[in-house]
C-alpha positions as CSV (number, residue, x, y, z in Angstrom):
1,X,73.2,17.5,148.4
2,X,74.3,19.3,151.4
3,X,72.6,17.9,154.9
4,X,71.1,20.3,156.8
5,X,70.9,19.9,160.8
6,X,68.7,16.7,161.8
7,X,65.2,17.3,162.0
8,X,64.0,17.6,165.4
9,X,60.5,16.4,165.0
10,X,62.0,13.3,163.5
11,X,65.4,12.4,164.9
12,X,67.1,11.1,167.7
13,X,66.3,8.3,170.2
14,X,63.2,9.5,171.5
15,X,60.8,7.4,172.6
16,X,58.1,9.3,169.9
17,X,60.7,8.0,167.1
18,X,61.1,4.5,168.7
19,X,57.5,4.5,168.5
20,X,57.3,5.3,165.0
21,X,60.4,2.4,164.0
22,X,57.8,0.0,166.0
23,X,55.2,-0.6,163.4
24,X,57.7,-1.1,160.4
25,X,59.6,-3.0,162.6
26,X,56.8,-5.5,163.0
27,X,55.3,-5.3,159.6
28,X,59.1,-6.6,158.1
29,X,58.9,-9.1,161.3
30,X,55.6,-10.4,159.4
31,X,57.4,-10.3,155.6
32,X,60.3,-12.0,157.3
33,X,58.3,-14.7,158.1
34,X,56.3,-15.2,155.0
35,X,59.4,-15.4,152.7
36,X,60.5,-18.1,155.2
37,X,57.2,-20.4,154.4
38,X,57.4,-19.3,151.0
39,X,61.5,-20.6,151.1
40,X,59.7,-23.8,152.5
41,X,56.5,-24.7,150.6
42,X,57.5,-23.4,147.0
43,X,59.3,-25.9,144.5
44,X,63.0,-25.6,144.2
45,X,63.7,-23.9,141.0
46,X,66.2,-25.3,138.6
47,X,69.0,-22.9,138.9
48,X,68.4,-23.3,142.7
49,X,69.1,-27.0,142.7
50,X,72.1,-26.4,139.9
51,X,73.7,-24.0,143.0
52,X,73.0,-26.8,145.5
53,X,74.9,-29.3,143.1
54,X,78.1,-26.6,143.9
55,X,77.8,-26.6,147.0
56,X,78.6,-30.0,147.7
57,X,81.9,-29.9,145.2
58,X,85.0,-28.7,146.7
59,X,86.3,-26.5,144.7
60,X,87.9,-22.9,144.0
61,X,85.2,-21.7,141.5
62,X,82.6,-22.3,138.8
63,X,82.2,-21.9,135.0
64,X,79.4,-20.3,135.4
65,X,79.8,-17.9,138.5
66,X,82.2,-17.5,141.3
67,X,81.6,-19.5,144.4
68,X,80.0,-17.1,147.0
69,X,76.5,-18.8,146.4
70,X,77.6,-22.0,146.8
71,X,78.8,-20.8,150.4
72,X,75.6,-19.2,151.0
73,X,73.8,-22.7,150.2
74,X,76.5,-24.9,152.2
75,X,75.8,-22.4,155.2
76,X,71.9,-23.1,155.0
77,X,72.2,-26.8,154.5
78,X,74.3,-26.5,157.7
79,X,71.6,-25.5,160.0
80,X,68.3,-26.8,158.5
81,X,69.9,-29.7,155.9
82,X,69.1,-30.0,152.2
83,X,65.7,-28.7,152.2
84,X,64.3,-26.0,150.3
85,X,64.5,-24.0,153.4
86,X,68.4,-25.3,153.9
87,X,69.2,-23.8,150.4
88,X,67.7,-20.2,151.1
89,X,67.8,-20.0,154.4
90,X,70.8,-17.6,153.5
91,X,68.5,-15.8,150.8
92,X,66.6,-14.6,153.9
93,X,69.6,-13.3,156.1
94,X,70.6,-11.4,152.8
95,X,67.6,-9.3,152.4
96,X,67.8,-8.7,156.9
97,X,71.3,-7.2,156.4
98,X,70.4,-5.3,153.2
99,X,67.7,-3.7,154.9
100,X,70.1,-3.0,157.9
101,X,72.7,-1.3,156.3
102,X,69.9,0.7,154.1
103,X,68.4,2.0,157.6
104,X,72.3,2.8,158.8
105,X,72.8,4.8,155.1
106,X,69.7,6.8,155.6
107,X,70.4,7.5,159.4
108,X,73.8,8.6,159.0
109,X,73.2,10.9,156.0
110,X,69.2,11.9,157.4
111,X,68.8,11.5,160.9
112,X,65.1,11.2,160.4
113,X,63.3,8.0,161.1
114,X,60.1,8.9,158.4
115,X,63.6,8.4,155.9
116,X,64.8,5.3,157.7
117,X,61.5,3.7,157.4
118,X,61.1,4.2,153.9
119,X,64.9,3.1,153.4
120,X,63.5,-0.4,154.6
121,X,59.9,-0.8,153.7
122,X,60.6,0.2,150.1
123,X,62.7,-3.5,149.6
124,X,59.7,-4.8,150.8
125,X,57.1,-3.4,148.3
126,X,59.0,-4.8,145.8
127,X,58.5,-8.2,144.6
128,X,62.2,-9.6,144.1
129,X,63.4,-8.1,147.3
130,X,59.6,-8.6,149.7
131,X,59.3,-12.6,148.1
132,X,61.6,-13.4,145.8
133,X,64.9,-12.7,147.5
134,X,64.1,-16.1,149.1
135,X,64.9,-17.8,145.6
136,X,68.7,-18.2,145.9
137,X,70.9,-16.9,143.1
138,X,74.6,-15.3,142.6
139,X,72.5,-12.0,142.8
140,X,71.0,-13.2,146.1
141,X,75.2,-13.0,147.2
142,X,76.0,-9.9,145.8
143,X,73.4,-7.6,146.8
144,X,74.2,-7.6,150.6
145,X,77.8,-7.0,149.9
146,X,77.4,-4.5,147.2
147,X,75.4,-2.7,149.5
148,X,78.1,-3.3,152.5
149,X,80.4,-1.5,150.4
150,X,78.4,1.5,149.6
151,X,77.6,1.8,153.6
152,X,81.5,2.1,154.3
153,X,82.3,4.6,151.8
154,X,79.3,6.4,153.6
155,X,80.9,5.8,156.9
156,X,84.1,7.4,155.3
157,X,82.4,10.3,154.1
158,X,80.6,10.5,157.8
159,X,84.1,10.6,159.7
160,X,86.8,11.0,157.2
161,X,88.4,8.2,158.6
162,X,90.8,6.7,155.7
163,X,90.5,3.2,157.0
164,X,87.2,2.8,155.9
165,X,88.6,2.3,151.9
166,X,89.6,-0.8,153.6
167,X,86.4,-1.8,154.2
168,X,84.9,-1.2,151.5
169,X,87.8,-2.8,149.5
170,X,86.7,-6.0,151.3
171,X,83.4,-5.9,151.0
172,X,84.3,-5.1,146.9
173,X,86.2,-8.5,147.1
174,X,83.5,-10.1,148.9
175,X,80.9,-8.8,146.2
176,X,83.1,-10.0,143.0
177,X,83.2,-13.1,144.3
178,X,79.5,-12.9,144.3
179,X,78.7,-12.1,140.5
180,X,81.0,-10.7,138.1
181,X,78.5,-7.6,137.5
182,X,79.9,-6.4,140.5
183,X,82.3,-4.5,138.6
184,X,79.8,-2.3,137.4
185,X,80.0,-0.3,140.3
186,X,83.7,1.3,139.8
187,X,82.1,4.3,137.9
188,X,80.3,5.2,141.1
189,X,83.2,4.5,143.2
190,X,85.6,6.7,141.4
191,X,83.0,9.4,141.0
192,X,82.8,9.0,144.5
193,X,86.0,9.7,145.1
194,X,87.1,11.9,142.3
195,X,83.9,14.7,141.9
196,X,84.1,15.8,145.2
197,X,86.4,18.3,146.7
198,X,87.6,15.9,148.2
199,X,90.2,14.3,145.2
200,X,93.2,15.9,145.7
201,X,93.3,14.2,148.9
202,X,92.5,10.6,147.7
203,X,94.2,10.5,144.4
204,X,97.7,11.5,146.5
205,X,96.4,8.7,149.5
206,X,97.1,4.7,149.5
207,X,93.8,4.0,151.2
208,X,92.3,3.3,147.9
209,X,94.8,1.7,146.0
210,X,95.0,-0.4,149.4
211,X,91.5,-1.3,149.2
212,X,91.4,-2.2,145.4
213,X,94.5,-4.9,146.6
214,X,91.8,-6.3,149.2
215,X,89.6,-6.5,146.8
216,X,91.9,-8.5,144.0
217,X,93.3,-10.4,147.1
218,X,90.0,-11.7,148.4
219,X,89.2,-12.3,144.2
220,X,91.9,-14.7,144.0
221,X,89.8,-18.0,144.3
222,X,88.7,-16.7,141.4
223,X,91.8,-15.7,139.3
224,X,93.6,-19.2,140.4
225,X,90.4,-21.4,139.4
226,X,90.5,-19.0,135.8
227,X,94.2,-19.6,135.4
228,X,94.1,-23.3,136.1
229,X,91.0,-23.7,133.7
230,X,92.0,-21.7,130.3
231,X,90.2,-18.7,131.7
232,X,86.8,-20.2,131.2
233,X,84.3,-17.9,133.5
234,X,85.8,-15.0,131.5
235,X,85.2,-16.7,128.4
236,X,82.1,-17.9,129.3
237,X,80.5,-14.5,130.6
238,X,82.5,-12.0,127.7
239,X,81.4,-14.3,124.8
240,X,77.7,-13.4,126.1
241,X,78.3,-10.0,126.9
242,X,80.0,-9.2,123.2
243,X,77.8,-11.3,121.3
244,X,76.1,-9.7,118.2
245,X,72.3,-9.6,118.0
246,X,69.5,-7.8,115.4
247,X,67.8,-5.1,117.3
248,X,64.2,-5.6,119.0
249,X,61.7,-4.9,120.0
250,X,61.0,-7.5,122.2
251,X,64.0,-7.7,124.6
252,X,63.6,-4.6,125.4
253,X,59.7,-4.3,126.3
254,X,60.9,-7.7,128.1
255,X,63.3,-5.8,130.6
256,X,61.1,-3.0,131.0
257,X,58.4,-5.0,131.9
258,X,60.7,-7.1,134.0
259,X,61.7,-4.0,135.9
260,X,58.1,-3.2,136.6
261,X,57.2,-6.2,138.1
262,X,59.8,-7.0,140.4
263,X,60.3,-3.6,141.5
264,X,57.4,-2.0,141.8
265,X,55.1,-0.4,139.1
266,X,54.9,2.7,141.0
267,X,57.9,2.4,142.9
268,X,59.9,2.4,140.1
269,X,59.3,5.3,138.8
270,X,59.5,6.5,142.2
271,X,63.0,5.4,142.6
272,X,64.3,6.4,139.4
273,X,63.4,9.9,139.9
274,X,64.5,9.8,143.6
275,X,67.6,8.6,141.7
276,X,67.6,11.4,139.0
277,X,67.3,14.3,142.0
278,X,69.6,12.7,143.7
279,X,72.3,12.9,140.7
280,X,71.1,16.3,139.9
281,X,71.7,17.5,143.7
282,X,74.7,15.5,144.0
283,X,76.7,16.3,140.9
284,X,75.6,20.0,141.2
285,X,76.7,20.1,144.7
286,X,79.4,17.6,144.7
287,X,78.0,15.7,147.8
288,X,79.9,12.2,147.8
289,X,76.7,10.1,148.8
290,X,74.7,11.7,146.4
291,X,76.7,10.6,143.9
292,X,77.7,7.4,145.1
293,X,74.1,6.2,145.4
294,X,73.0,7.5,142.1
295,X,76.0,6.8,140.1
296,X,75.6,3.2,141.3
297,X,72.1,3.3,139.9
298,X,72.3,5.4,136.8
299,X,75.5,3.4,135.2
300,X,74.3,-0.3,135.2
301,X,70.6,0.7,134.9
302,X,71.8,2.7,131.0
303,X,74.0,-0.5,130.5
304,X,71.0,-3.1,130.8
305,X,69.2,-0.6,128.7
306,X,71.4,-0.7,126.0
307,X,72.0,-4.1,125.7
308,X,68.2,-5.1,125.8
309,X,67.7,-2.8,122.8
310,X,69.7,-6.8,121.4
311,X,69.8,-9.1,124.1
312,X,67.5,-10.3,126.6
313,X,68.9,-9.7,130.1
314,X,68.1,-12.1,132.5
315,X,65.4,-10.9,135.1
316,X,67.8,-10.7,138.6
317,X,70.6,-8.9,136.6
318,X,70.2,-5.8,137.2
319,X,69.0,-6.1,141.0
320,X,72.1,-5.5,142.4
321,X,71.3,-1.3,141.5
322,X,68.1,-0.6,143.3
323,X,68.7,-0.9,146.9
324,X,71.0,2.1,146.1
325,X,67.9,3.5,144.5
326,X,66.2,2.9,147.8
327,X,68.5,4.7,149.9
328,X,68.9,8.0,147.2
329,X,65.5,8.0,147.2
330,X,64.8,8.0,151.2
331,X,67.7,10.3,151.6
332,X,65.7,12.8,148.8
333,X,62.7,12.9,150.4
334,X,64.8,14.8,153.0
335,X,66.4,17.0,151.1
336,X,63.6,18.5,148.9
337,X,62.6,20.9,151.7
338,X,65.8,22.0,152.5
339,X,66.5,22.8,149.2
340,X,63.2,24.7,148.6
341,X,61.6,22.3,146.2
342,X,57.6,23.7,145.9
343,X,55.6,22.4,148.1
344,X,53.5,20.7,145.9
345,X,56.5,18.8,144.3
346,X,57.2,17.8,147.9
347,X,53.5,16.8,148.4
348,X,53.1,14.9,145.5
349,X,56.6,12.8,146.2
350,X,56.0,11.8,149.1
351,X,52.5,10.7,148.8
352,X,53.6,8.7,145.8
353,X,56.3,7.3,147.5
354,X,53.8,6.0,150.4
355,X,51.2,5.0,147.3
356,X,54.5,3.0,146.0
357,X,54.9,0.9,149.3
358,X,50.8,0.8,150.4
359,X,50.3,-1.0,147.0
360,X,53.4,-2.6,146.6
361,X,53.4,-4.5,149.8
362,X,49.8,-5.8,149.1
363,X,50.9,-6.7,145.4
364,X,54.0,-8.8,147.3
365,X,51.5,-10.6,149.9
366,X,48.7,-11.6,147.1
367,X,51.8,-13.3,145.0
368,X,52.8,-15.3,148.1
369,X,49.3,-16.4,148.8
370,X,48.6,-16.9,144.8
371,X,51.8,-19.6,144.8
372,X,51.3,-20.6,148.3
373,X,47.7,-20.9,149.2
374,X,45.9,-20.9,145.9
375,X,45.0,-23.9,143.6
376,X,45.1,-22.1,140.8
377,X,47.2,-21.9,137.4
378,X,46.4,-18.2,135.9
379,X,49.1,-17.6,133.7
380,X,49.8,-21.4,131.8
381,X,53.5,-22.4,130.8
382,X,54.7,-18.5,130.7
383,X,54.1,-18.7,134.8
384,X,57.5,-18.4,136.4
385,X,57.5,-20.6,139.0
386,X,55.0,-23.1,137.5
387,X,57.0,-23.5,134.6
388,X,60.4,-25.1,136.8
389,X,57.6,-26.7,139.4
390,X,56.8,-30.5,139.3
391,X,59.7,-32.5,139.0
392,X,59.3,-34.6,141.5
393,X,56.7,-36.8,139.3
394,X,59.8,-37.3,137.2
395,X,61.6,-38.3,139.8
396,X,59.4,-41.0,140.8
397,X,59.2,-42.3,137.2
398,X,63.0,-42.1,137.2
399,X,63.1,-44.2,140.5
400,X,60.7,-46.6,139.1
401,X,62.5,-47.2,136.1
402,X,65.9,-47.7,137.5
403,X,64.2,-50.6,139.3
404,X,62.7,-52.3,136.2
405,X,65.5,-51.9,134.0
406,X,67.8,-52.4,136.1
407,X,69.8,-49.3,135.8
408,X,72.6,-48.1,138.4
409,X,73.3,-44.5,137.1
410,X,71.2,-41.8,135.1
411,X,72.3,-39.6,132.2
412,X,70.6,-35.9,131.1
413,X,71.5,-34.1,128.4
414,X,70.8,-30.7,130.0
415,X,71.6,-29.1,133.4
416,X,68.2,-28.4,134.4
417,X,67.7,-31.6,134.6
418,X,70.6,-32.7,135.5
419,X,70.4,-30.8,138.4
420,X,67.3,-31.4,139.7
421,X,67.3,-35.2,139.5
422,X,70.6,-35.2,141.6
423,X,68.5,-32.8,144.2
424,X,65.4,-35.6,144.4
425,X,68.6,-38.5,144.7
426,X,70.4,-36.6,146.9
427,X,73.4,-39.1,146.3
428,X,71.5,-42.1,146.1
429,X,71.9,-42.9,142.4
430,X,74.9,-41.1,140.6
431,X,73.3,-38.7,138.0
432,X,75.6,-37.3,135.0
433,X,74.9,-34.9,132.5
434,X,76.9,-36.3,129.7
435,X,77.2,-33.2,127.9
436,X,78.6,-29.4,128.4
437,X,81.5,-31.6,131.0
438,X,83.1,-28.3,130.7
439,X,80.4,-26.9,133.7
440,X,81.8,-29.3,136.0
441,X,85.9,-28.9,135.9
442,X,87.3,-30.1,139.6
443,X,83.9,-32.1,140.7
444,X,84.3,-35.5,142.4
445,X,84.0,-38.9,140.8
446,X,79.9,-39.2,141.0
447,X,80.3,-42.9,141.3
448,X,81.7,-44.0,138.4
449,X,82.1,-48.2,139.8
450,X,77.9,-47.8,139.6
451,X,78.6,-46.6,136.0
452,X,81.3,-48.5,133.9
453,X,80.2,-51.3,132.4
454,X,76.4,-50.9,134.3
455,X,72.8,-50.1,132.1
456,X,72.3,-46.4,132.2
457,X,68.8,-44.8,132.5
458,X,68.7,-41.7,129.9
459,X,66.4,-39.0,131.0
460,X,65.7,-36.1,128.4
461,X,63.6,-33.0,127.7
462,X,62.1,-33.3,123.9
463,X,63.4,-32.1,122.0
464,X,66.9,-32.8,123.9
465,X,66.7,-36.3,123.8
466,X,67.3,-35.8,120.1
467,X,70.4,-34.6,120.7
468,X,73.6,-34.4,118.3
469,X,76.1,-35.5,121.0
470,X,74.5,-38.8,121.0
471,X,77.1,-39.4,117.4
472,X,80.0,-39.3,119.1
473,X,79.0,-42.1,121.3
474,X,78.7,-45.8,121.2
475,X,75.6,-45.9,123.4
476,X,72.4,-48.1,122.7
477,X,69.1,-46.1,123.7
478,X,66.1,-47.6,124.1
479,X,62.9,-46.5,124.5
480,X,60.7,-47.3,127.8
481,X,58.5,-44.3,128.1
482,X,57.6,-41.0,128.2
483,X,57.1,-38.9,131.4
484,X,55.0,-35.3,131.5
485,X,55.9,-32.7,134.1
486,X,52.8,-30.5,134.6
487,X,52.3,-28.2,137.7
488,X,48.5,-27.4,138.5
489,X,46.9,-29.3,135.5
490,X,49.5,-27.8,133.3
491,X,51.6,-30.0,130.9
492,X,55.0,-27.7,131.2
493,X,57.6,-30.0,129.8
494,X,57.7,-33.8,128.0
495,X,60.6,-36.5,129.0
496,X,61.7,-39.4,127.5
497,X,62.9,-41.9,129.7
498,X,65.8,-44.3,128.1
499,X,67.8,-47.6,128.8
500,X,71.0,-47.3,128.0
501,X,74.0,-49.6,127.3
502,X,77.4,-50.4,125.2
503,X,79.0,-47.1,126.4
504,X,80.3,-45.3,130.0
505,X,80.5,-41.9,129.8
506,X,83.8,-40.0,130.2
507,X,84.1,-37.4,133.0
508,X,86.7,-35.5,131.4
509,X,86.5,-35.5,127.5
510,X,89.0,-33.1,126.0
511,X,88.0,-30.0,125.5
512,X,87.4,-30.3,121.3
513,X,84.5,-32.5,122.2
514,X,81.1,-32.1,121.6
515,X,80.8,-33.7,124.5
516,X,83.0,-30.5,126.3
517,X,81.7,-27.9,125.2
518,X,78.9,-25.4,126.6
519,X,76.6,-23.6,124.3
520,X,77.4,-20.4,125.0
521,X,80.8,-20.3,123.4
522,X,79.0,-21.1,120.3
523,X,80.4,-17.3,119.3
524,X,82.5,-16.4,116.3
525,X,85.7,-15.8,115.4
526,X,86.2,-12.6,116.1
527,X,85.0,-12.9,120.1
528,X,87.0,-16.1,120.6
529,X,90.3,-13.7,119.8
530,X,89.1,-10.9,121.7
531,X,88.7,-13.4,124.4
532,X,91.9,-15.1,123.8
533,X,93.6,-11.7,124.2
534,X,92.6,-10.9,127.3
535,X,93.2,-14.5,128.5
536,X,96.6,-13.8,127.8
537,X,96.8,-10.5,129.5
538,X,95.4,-11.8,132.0
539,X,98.0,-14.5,132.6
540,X,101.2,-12.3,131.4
541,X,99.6,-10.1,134.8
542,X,100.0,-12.9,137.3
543,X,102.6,-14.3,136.1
């Protein structure tokens, strides 16, 4: 999609443009600060508090995820301590940057501020980006690097500069060791570099090899933590990405729907065919942004698809792909007239994607005032946030009962809960899940002179406190009651609150224990030797 000269009416530093950047400027000035009350006020979600939990371990990596997140967290905790607001606070900067770099991608390749402004306003109108960005997860991480990346290979297409592979091979490092999903971008970077006339040049230059050394180099945390630990985040992540599932229905109408909703249900549509011109015009053209921004779209977007014709994919997955869908679809807006679209096509896209942003922002607002203003409990034990909300109660009951019993420690039998009884503590009482020990390889001693020999308080989710792990110790339970976690009238969950004694738990079973394991490596035969395979490639490679 070849550029034409800047639009007059629209570019430049005039004071007419300035004027125009003034009123988006202030509107994301007002979303700013409601996703910081709403980072306040809201219930720290469980995954949240299981991120916080990382982020005071010193440590190379995580089963679950690599350890940028836990950074992010340590960083907010920093400035505003552990509060909600502590643990997002870097949530927030994310979603400012993203929307930086989005208005710097549409500049460079538009020079017109009506694109710039819908570059940054579109994040807004959709719910994950204009609320939800303040709930911290690895996707939270990745997003503003993923993006980061994408704006140097812009800047390299801008100037021709061969440098900036180097920056973007550090901002690719920087975004693997956000999420592992970050490698679903190559495809758009080597159509980037390879479609384009451009190839001949790159393929025969070190710049990019040079940059995918950065990458691996600033990835290494990683690959050490792996190699000390069996390999366990691969094994972890490739046994759920290979697993084998019936066909339905159901997990797919579940990520559709998911995509609505947190993106926009007529920005979405908007985006994907901002995204689908954009691929057309860049592929027909060979224009490296185009395809860049569309490729990095189009390729994870058909992956989730495919696996949620068997698996349900988890609802921030696939967010890393749209604020590329953001920019492709600014940047198109551009282009139709130059490249002689009708005039009705150019009409109706526009005006839809204004519709998309009007009605999106206002859907954004009414969620925020619906979870922070409102009383009210409209959706039961399917609501979101409702349905991880309230554990404070337990907390208190928990407190209380450590007092009558006389119990030093607690046990859980899930991470959840695990993690957020050591967020109400906050290193008061030791809390141990006593199960799945394979999520915490390398954490500290949680106290363990409060916990040998000491009465234990067992808190559990029915049907967890039921348990099968419970065999393979020598521990006496018994029952002193049972606690209800409800948020807004609403029963959500049922715990059973234990004393327990005759046993200490062990912070490092070996790893054929049930007490080990984690569930997710309940996979067959056949995966755990395709795992074990790569394991060993990997390994043979470093060594």
């Amino acid at each position: 999609m070849t550029i034409a000269a800047p639009d007059k009416a629209h570019a430049g530093t005039d004071s007419p443009a300035l004027r125009k950047l003034l009123a988006p400027a202030m509107l994301i000035a007002a979303m700013t600060a409601m996703r910081l009350v709403y980072a306040g006020v809201t219930d720290l979600r469980t995954d949240e508090a299981y991120y916080w939990t990382w982020s005071k371990e010193n440590v190379l990596s995580f089963l679950d995820h690599p350890p940028m997140i836990a950074w992010f967290i340590r960083f907010g905790t920093a400035l505003f301590g552990d509060t909600n607001l502590g643990v997002r606070f870097a949530g927030i900067l994310a979603m400012l940057v993203t929307q930086l770099l989005l208005a710097d991608i549409v500049r460079r390749v538009t020079h017109d501020a009506r694109a710039i402004v819908l570059a940054v306003l579109m994040p807004e109108a959709a719910l994950y980006y204009g609320l939800l960005m303040a709930k911290v997860s690895p996707d939270t991480a990745l997003i503003p690097f993923a993006v980061a990346m994408m704006w140097a290979l812009v800047r390299l297409e801008e100037s021709g500069n061969p440098r900036w592979w180097l920056a973007a091979g550090a901002f690719a490092g920087l975004a693997l060791l956000s999420k592992f999903t970050a490698v679903m971008l190559l495809p758009a970077i080597a159509a980037f570099m390879l479609v384009p006339k451009w190839r001949t040049r790159w393929i025969a230059s070190p710049y990019p090899g040079a940059a995918a050394l950065i990458a691996i180099v600033l990835f290494m945390p990683v690959l050490i933590w792996n190699a000390e630990h069996d390999w366990a985040s691969f094994r972890f992540q490739l046994v759920r990405a290979t697993a084998n599932h019936e066909w339905s229905w159901r997990t797919l109408g579940d990520f559709i729907g998911i995509q609505f909703g947190l993106v926009g249900f007529i920005l979405l549509p908007v985006v994907l065919s901002g995204v689908t011109a954009s691929a057309w015009l860049g592929y027909r053209q060979r224009d490296a942004v185009g395809i860049l921004l569309s490729t990095a779209v189009i390729v994870p977007f058909a992956y989730f698809f495919w696996k949620s014709l068997t698996l349900r994919v988890g609802d921030t997955w696939p967010m890393f792909i749209w604020p590329a869908g953001f920019a492709a679809t600014a940047i198109n807006i551009t282009v139709l007239p130059r490249e002689s679209f009708p005039a009705r096509m150019i009409t109706s896209t526009i005006g839809s994607a204004k519709a998309a942003i009007a009605s999106g922002i206002i859907f954004v607002v009414l969620v925020f005032m619906y979870y922070v203003v409102t009383p009210w409990n409209l959706i039961g034990r399917m609501d979101p946030v409702g349905a991880e909300a309230g554990y404070a109660h337990l907390g208190e009951r928990a407190r209380a009962e450590l007092q009558e019993s006389g119990a030093t420690w607690i046990a859980t039998t899930d991470y959840r809960t695990y993690s957020m009884l050591r967020w109400y503590f906050k290193g008061r009482v030791p809390v141990l899940q006593i199960n799945e020990r394979g999520r915490f390889m390398g954490f500290s001693d949680p106290g363990m002179n409060s916990i040998r020999g000491r009465v234990g308080l067992y808190v559990g989710r029915e049907p967890d406190d039921k348990s099968a792990v419970w065999a393979s110790t020598t521990a006496i339970r018994e029952p002193l009651e049972t606690v209800e976690r409800s948020w807004r009238g609403i029963v959500m969950d049922t715990y059973s609150l234990e004393k327990l004694t005759g046993w200490t738990p062990e912070l490092s079973p070996p790893a054929d224990s049930p007490l080990y394991r984690w569930r997710v490596l309940a996979g067959d035969v056949a995966q755990r030797s395709r795992i074990a395979e790569l394991a060993n490639t990997l390994q043979f490679a470093l060594n």
